[in-house]
C-alpha positions as CSV (number, residue, x, y, z in Angstrom):
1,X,0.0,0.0,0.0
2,X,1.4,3.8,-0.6
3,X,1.9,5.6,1.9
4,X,0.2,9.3,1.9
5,X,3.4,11.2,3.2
6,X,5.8,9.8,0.7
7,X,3.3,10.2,-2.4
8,X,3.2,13.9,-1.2
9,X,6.9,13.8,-0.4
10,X,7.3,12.9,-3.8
11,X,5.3,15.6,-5.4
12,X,6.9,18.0,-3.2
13,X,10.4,17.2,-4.4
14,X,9.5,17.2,-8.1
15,X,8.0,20.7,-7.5
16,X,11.2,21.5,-5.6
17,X,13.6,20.4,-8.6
18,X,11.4,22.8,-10.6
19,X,11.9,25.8,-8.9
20,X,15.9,24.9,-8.5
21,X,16.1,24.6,-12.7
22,X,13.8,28.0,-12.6
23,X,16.0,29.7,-10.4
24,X,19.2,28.6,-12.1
25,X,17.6,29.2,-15.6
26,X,17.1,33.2,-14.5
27,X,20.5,33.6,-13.1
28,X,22.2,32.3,-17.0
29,X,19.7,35.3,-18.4
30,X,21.4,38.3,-18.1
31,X,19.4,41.5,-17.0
32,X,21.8,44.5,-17.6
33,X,24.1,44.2,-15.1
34,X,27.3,42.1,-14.6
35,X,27.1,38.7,-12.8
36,X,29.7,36.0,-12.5
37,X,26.7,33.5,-13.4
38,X,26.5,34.9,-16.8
39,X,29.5,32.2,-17.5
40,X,28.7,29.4,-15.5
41,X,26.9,27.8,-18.7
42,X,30.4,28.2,-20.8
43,X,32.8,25.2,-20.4
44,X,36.1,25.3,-21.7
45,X,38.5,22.7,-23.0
46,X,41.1,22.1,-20.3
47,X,43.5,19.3,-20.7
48,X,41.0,17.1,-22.5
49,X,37.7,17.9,-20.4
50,X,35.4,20.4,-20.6
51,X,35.5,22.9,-17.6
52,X,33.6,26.0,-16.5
53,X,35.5,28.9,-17.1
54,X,36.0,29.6,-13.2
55,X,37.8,26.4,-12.6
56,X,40.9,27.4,-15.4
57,X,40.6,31.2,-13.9
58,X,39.8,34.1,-11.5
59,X,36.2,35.3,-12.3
60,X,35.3,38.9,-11.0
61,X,33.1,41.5,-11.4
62,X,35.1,45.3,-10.0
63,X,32.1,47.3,-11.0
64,X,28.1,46.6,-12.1
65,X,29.2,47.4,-15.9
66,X,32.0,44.3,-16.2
67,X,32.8,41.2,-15.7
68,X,37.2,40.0,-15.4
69,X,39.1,37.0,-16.0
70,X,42.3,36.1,-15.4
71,X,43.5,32.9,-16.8
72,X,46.2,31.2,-14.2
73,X,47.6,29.4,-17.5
74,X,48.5,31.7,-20.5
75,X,47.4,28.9,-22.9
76,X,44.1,29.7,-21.4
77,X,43.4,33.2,-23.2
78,X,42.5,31.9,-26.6
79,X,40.6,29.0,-25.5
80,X,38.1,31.0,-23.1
81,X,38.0,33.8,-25.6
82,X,36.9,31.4,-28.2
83,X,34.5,29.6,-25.8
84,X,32.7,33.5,-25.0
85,X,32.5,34.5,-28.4
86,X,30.7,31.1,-29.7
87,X,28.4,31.3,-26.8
88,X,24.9,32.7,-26.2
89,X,25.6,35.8,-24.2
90,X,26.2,38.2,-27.1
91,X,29.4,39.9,-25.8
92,X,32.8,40.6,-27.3
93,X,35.7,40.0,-25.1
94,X,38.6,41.9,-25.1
95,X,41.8,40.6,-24.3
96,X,45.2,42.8,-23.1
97,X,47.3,40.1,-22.5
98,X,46.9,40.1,-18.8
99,X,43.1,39.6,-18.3
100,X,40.1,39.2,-20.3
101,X,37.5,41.9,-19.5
102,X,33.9,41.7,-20.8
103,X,32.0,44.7,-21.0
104,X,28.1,44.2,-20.3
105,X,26.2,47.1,-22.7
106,X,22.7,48.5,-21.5
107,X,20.1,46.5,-22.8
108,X,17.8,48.4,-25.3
109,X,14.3,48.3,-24.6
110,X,13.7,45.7,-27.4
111,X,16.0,43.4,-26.0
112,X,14.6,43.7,-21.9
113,X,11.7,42.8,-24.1
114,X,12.9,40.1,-25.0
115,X,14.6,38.7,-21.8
116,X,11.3,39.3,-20.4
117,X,9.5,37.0,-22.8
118,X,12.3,34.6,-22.4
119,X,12.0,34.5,-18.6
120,X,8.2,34.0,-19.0
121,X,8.9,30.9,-20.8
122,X,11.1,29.2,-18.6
123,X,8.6,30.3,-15.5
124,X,6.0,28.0,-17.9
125,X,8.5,25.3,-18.3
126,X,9.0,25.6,-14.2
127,X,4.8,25.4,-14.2
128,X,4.3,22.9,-16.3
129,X,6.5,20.8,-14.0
130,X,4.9,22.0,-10.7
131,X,1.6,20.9,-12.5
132,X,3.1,17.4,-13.6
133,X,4.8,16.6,-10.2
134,X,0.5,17.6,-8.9
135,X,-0.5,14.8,-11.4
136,X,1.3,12.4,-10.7
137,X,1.1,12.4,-6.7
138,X,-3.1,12.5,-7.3
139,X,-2.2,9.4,-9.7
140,X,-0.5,7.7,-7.3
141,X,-2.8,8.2,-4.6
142,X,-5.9,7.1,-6.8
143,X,-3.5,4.1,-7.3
144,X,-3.9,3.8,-3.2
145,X,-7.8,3.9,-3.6
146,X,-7.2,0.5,-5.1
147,X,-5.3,-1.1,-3.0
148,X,-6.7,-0.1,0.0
149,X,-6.9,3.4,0.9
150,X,-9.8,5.4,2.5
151,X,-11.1,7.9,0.2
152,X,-11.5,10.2,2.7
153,X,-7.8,9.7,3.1
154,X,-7.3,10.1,-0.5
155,X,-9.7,13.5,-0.9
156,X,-7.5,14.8,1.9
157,X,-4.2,14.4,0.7
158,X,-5.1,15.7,-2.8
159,X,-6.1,19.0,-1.3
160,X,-3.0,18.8,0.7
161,X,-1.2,18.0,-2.4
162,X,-3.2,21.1,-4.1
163,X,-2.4,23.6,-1.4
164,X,1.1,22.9,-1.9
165,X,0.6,23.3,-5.5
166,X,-0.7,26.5,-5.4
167,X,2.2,27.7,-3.1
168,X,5.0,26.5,-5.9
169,X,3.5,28.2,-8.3
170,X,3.4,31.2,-5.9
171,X,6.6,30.9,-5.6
172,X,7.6,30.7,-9.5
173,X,5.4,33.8,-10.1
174,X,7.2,35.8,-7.9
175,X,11.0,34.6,-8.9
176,X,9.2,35.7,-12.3
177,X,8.4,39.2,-11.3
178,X,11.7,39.9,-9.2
179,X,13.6,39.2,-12.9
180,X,11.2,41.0,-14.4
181,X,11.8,44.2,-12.6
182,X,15.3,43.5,-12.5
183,X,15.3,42.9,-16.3
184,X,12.9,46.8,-16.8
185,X,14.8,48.5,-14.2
186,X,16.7,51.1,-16.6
């Protein structure tokens, strides 16, 4: 027989892992300012495996406008300069020889537009998730109906379930609207 607490346990960490992939998503999407997470996504080839940038060098940010690197192996410059440019973010490094400095520009209205729409989707993805992880524990506990549970048990743990549904999605909403004010704030 299933237990109530760990079919709810189980829904709960589902909707957990979605909020940890939403929350991870918004810090790769840059909103104007300079962040070291803005290069977590971008591995590098370092002696045959592929690294994040900060494990080959120092990562900084000395003011809100850019971000520094400082490769601890001279080899290193072309390599992460290479790995920058063919990323996502958008940004031109430039290199002097004893760091790499990456300028972050103001975003134009169009693009915070754009980020905005971006975050948006990933919040749905995070949703859609949160909503599956809410299916499949009132699956599971209809499953329990059959083999023996009281449906008064059942009714219960479903709006237990849907309570903390509702708070997930709460939470999403407002992770949402924090990047979206961070992404308009001129």
């Amino acid at each position: 027989m299933v237990d109530v607490k760990t079919c709810l346990g189980n829904a709960q960490e589902k909707m957990d892992m979605a909020i940890m992939y939403l929350e991870e998503a918004l810090a790769h999407i840059r909103a104007g300012k300079a962040s070291t997470r803005l290069l977590d996504g971008i591995r590098v080839d370092s002696y045959g495996s592929m690294v994040p940038i900060s494990n080959v060098a120092a990562v900084n940010t000395p003011d809100a406008r850019s971000i520094t690197i400082k490769p601890w192996d001279k080899a290193m410059f072309r390599i992460i300069e290479k790995a920058i440019i063919d990323s996502d973010l958008g940004i031109m490094p430039e290199n002097n020889g004893e760091i790499i400095r990456i300028g972050i520009p103001p975003l134009t209205e169009e693009r915070r537009r754009l980020l905005a729409k971006q975050c948006k989707g990933e919040g749905e993805t995070a949703k859609i998730s949160v909503r599956n992880a809410r299916r499949d524990g009132i699956d599971a506990l209809k499953k329990a109906v059959k083999d023996g549970l009281a449906e008064d048990e059942q009714k219960n743990a479903e709006e237990k379930l849907q309570k903390i549904h509702d708070k997930y999605i709460k939470q999403i909403d407002d992770l949402l609207a924090e990047k979206d004010k961070e992404i308009m704030t001129v």
